[in-house]
Rosetta silent file (secondary structure, phi, psi, omega in degrees, C-alpha in Angstrom):
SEQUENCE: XXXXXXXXXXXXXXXXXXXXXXXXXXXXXXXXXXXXXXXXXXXXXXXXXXXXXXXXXXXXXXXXXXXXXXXXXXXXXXXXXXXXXXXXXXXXXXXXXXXXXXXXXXXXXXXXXXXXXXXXXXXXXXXXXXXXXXXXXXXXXXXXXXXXXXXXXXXXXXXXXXXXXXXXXXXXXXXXXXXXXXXXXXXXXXXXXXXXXXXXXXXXXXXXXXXX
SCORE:     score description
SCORE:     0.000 S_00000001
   1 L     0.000  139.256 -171.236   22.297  -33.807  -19.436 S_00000001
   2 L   -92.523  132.332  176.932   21.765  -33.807  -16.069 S_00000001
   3 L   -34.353  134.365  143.385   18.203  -33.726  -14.308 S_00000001
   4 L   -58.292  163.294 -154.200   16.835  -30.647  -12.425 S_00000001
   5 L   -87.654  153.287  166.145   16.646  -31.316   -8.424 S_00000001
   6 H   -11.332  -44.515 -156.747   13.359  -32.439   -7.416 S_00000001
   7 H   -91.104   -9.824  171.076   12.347  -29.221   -5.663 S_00000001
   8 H   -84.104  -20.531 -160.572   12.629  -27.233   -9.237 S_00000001
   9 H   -77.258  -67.896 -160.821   10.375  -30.186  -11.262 S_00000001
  10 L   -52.735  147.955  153.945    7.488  -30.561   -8.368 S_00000001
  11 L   -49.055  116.235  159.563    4.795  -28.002   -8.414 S_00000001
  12 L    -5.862  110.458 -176.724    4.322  -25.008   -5.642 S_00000001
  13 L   -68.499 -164.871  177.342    3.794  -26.260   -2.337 S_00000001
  14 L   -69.639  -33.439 -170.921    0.599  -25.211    0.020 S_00000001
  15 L   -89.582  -35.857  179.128    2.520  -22.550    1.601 S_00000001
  16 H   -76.873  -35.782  168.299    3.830  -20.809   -1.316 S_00000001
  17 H   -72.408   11.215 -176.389    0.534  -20.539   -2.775 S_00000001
  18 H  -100.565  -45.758 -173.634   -0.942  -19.588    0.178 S_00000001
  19 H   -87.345    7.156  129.653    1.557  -17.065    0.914 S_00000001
  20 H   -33.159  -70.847  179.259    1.178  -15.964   -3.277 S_00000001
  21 H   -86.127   19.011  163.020   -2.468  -14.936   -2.604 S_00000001
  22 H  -105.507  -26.399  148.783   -2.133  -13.112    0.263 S_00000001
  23 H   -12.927  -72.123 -166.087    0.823  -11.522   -1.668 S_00000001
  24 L   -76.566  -44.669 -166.795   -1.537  -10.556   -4.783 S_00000001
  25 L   -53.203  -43.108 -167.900   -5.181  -10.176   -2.610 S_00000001
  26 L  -104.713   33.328 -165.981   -3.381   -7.858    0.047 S_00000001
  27 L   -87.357  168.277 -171.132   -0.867   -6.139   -2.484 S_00000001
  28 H   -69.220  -34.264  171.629   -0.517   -2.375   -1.886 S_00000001
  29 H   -63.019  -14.547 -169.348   -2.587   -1.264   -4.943 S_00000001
  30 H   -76.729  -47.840 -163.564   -5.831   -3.338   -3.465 S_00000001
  31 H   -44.305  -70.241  177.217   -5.315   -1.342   -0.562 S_00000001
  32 H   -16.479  -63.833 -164.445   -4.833    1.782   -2.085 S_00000001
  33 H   -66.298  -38.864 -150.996   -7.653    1.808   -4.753 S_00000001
  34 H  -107.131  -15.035 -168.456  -10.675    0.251   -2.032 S_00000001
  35 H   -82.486  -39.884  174.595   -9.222    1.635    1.058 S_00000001
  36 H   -41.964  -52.086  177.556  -10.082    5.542    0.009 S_00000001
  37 H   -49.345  -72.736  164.641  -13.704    4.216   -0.934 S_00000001
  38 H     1.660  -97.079  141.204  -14.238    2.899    2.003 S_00000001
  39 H   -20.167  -63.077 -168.413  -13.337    5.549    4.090 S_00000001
  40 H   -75.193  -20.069 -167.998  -15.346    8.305    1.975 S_00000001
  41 H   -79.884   -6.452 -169.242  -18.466    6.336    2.237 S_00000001
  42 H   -87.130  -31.443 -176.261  -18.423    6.343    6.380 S_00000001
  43 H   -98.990   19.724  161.504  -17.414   10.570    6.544 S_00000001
  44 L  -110.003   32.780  178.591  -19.744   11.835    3.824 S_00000001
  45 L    68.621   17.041 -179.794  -22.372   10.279    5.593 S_00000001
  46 L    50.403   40.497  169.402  -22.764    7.225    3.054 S_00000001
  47 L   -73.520  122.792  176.162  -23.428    9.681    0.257 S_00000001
  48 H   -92.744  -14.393  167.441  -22.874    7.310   -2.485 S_00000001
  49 H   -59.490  -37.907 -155.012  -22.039   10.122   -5.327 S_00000001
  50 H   -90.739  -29.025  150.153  -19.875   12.391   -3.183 S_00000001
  51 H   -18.202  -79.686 -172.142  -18.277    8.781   -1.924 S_00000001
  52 H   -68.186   -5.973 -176.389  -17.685    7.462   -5.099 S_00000001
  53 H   -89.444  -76.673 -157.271  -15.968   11.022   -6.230 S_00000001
  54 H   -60.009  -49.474 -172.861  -13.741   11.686   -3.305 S_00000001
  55 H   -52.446  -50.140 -152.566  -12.876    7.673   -2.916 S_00000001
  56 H   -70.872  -40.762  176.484  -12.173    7.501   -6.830 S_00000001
  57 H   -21.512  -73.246 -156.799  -10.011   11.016   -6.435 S_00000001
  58 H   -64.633  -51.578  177.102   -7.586    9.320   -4.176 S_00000001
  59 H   -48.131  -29.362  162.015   -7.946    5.625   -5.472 S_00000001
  60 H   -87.208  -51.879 -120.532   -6.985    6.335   -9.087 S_00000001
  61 H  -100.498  -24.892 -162.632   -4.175    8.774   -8.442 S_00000001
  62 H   -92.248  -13.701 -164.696   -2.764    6.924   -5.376 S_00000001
  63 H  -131.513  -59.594  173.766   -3.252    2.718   -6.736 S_00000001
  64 H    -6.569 -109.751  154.203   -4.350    3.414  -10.698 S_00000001
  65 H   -32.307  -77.870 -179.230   -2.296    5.385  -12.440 S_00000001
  66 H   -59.992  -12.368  154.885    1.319    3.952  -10.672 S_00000001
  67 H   -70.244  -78.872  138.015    0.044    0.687  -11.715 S_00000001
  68 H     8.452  -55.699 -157.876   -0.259    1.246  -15.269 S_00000001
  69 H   -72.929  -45.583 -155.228    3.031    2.698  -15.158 S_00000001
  70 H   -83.025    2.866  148.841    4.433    0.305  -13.069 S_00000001
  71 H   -59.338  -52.736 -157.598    2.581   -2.885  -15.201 S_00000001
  72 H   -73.587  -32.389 -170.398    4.233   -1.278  -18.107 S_00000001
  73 L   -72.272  -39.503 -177.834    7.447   -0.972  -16.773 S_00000001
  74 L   -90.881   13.919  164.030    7.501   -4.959  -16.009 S_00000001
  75 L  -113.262   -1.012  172.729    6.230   -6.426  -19.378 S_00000001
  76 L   -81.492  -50.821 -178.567    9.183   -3.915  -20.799 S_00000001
  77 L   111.645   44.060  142.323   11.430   -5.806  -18.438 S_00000001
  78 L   -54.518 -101.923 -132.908   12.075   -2.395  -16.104 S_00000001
  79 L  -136.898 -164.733 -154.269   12.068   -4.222  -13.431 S_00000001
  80 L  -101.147  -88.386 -168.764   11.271   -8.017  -12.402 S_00000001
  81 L  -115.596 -145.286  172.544    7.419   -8.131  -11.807 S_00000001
  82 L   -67.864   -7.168 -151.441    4.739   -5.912  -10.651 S_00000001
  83 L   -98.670  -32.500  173.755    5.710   -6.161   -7.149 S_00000001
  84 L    60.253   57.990 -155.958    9.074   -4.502   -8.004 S_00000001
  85 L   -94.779   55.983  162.064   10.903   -6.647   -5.452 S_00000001
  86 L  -118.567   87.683 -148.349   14.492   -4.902   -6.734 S_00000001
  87 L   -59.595  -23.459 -167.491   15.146   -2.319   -4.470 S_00000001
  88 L   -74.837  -49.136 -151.767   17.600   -0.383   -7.105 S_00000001
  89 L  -112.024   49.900  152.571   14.545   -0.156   -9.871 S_00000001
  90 L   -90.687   -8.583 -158.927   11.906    1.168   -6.959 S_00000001
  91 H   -91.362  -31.419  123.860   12.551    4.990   -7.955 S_00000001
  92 H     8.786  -83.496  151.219   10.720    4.804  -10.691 S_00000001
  93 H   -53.499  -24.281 -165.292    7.790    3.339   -9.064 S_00000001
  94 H   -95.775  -55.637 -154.977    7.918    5.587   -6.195 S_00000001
  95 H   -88.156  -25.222  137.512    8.134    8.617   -7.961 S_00000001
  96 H   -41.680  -38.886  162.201    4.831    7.668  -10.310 S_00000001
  97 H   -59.310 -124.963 -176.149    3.181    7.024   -6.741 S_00000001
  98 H    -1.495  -60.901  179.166    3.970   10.043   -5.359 S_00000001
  99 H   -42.584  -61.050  179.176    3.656   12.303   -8.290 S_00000001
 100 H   -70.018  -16.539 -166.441    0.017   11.062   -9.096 S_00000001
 101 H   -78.865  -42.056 -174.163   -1.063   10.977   -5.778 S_00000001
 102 H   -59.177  -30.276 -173.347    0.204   14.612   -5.039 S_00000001
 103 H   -60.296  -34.968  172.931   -1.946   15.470   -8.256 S_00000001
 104 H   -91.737   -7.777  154.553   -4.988   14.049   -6.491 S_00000001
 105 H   -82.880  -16.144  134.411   -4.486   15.798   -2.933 S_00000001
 106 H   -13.306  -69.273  170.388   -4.243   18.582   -5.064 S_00000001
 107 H   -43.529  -53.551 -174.147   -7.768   18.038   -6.411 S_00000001
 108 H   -48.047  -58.552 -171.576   -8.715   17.421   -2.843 S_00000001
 109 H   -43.497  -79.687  152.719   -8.006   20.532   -2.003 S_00000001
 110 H   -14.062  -40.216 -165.652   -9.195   22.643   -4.639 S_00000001
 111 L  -118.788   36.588  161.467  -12.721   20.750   -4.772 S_00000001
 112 L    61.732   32.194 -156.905  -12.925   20.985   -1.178 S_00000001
 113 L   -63.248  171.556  170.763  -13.131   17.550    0.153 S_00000001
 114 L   -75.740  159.747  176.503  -13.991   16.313    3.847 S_00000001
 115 H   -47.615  -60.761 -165.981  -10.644   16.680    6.055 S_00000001
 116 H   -38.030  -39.672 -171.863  -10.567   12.683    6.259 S_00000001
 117 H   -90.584   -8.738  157.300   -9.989   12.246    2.756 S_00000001
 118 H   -84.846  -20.559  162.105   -7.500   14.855    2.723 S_00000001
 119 H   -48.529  -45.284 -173.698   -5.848   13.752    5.801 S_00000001
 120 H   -70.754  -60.987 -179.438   -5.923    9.905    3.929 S_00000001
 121 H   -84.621   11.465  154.215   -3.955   11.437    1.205 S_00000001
 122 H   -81.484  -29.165 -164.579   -1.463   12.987    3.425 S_00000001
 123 H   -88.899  -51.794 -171.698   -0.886   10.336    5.541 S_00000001
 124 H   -86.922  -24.838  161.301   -0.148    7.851    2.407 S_00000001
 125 H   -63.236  -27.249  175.115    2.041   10.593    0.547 S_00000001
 126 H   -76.836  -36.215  171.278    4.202   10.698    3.685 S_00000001
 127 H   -33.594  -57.551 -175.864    4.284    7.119    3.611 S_00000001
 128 H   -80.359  -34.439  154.500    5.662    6.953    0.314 S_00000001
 129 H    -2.278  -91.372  174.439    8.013    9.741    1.045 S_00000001
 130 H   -28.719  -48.377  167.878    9.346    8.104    3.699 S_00000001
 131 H   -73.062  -44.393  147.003    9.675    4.954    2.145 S_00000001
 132 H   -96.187    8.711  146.267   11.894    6.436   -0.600 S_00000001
 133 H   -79.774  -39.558 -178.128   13.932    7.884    1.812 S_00000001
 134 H   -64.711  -32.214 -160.479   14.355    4.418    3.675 S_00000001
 135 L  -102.506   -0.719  164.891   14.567    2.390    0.464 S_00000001
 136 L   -93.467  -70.709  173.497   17.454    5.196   -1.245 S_00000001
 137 L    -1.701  -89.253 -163.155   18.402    6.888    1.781 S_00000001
 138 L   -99.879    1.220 -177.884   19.577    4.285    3.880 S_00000001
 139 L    56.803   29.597  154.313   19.558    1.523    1.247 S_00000001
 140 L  -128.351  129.021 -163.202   16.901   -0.574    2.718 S_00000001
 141 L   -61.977   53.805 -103.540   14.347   -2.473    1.224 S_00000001
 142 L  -104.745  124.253 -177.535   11.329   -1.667    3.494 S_00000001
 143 L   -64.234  132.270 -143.677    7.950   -3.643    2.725 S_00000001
 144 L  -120.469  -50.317 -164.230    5.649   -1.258    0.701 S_00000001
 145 L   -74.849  -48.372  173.877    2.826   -4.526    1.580 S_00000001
 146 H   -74.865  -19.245  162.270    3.353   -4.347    5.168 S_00000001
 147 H   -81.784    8.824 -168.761    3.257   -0.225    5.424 S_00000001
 148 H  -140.132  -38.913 -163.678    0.182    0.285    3.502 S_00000001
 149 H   -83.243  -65.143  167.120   -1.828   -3.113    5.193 S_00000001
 150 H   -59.816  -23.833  174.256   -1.086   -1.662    8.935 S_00000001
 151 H   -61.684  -69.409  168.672   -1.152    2.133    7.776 S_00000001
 152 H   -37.152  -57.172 -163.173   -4.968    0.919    6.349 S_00000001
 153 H   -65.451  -33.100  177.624   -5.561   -0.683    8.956 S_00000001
 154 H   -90.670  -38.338  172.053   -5.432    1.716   12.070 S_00000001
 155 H   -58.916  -19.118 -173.410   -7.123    4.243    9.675 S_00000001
 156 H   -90.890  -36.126 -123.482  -10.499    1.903    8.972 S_00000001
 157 H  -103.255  -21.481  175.381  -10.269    1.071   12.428 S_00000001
 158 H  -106.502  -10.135  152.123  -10.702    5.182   13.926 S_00000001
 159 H   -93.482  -43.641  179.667  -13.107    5.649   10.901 S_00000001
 160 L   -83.483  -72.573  167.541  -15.519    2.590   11.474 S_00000001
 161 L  -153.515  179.038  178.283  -14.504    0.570   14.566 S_00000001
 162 L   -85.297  -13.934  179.531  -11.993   -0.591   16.848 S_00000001
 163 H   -66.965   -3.808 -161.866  -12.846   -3.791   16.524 S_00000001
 164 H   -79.740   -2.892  154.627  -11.489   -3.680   12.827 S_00000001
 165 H   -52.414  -43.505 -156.406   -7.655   -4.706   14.866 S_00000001
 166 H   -66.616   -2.561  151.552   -8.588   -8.094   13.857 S_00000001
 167 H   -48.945  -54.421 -147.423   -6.907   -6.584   10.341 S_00000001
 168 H   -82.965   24.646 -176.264   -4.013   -6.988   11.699 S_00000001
 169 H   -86.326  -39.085  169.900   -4.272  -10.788   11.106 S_00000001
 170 H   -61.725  -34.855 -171.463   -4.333  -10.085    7.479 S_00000001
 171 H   -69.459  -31.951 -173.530   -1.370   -7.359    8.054 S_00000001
 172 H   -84.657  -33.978  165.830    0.917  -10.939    9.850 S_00000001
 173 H   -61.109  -31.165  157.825   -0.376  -12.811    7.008 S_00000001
 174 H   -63.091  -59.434  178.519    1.311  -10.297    4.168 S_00000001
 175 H   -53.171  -28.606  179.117    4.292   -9.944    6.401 S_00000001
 176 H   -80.546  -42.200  174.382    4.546  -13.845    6.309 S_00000001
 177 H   -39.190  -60.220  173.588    3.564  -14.013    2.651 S_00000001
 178 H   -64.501  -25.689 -168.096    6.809  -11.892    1.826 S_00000001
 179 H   -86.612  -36.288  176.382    9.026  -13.183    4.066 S_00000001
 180 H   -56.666  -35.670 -148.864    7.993  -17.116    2.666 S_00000001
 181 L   -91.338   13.130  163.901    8.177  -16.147   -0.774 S_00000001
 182 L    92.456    2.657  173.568   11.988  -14.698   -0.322 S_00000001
 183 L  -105.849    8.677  146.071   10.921  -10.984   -1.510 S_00000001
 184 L  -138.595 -176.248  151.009   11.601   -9.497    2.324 S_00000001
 185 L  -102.529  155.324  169.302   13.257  -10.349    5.420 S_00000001
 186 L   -15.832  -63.808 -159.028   11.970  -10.235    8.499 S_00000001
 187 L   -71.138  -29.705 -172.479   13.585   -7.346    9.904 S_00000001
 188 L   -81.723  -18.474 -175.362   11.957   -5.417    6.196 S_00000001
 189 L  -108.278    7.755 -160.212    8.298   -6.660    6.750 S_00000001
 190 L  -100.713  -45.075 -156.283    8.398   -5.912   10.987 S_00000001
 191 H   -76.605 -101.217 -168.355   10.280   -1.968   10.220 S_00000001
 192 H   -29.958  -55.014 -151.000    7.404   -1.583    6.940 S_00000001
 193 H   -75.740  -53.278  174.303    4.249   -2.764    9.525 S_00000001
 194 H   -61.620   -9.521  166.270    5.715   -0.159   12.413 S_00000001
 195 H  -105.239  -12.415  166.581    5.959    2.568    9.990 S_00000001
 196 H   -66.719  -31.026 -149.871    2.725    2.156    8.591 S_00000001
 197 H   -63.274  -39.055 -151.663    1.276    1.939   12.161 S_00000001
 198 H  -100.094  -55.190 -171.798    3.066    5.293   13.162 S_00000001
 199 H   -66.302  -48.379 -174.881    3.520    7.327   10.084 S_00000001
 200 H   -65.664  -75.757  172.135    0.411    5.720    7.724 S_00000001
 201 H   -59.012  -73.884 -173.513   -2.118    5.735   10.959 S_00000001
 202 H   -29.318  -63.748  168.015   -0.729    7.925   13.256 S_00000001
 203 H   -60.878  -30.538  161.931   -0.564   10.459   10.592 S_00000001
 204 H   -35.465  -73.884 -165.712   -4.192   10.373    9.440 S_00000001
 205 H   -53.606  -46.379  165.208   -5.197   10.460   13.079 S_00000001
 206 H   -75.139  -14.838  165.857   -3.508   13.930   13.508 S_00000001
 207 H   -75.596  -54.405  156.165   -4.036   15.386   10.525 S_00000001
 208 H   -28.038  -27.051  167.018   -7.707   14.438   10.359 S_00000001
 209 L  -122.395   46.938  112.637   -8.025   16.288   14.165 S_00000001
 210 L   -72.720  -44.726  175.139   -5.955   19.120   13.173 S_00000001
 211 L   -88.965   24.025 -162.047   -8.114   19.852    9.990 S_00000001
 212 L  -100.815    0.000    0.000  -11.795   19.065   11.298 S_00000001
């Protein structure tokens, strides 16, 4: 029987594990879940109950919940891992994102929240909108890691400081991460960073000075 080649036997180089944990550290759900928190503790005034409410709102409905599903879906063998890097079995995923999230701007509403955190869940349901129009729509697979790490990113950076650009070193490291480990191309992680910037940020910043 003939040997496997070299490069299947040896062990992960330095780069693929490098670009692995920025994969997993900077995946869309960390964002999701800690980026809300964040956020609620600088516009309630670093209330830590009404924080921890409002953060927790968005952060289970928007990273929680569509994990679970989407965990569940990949130890079924739905789709290949958690990461869902099979653009055909995203609708699924998308529409548990979306679904739960609208259930928690819902809440927002209803229990009266500060604008920012309802702006923050407007801004990431059009994101995912959008992004299941791009990834059905037009049939392209548009980095869900690189929209949500620059979308986050312009949003911490107009609630805390401006200095908080130097995120976007972590946003070229995720974009590199995907593109090394063969689950985007270029052109999927540059298109995903520019739509978080405009759609992810942008939209916070006008909805957030439309509702205050």
């Amino acid at each position: 029987m003939p040997s496997a080649p070299p490069e299947e036997l040896a062990p992960a180089g330095t780069r693929h594990r490098v670009a692995r944990a920025a994969t997993e550290v900077l995946a869309p759900w960390v964002w999701v879940l800690g980026l809300p928190l964040v956020v609620a503790w600088q516009v309630t005034g670093q209330h830590l109950g009404e924080a921890v409410l409002w953060g927790l709102i968005v952060g289970i409905t928007g990273s929680l919940i569509p994990m679970a599903v989407i965990v569940r879906g990949a130890k079924r063998g739905k789709w290949d891992s958690h990461h869902v890097t099979n653009r055909a079995g995203r609708l699924v995923p998308f529409a548990a994102c979306i679904g739960s999230l609208a259930l928690g701007f819902v809440v927002l509403l209803v229990g009266s929240a500060p604008h920012e955190m309802i702006a923050l869940a407007a801004a990431e349901l059009a994101c995912l909108v959008v992004a299941l129009a791009v990834t059905f729509g037009l049939k392209f697979k548009i980095s869900m890691h690189a929209m949500v790490a620059a979308g986050s990113t312009v949003m911490l950076m107009k609630v805390y400081s401006p200095w908080l650009a130097l995120l976007f070193l972590a946003v070229a490291w995720v974009c590199w991460s995907r593109v090394e480990l063969k689950d985007h191309t270029v052109a999927q992680v540059t298109i995903g960073a520019v739509a978080g910037v405009v759609i992810g940020g942008g939209g916070y910043l006008g909805l957030a000075a439309v509702l205050a």
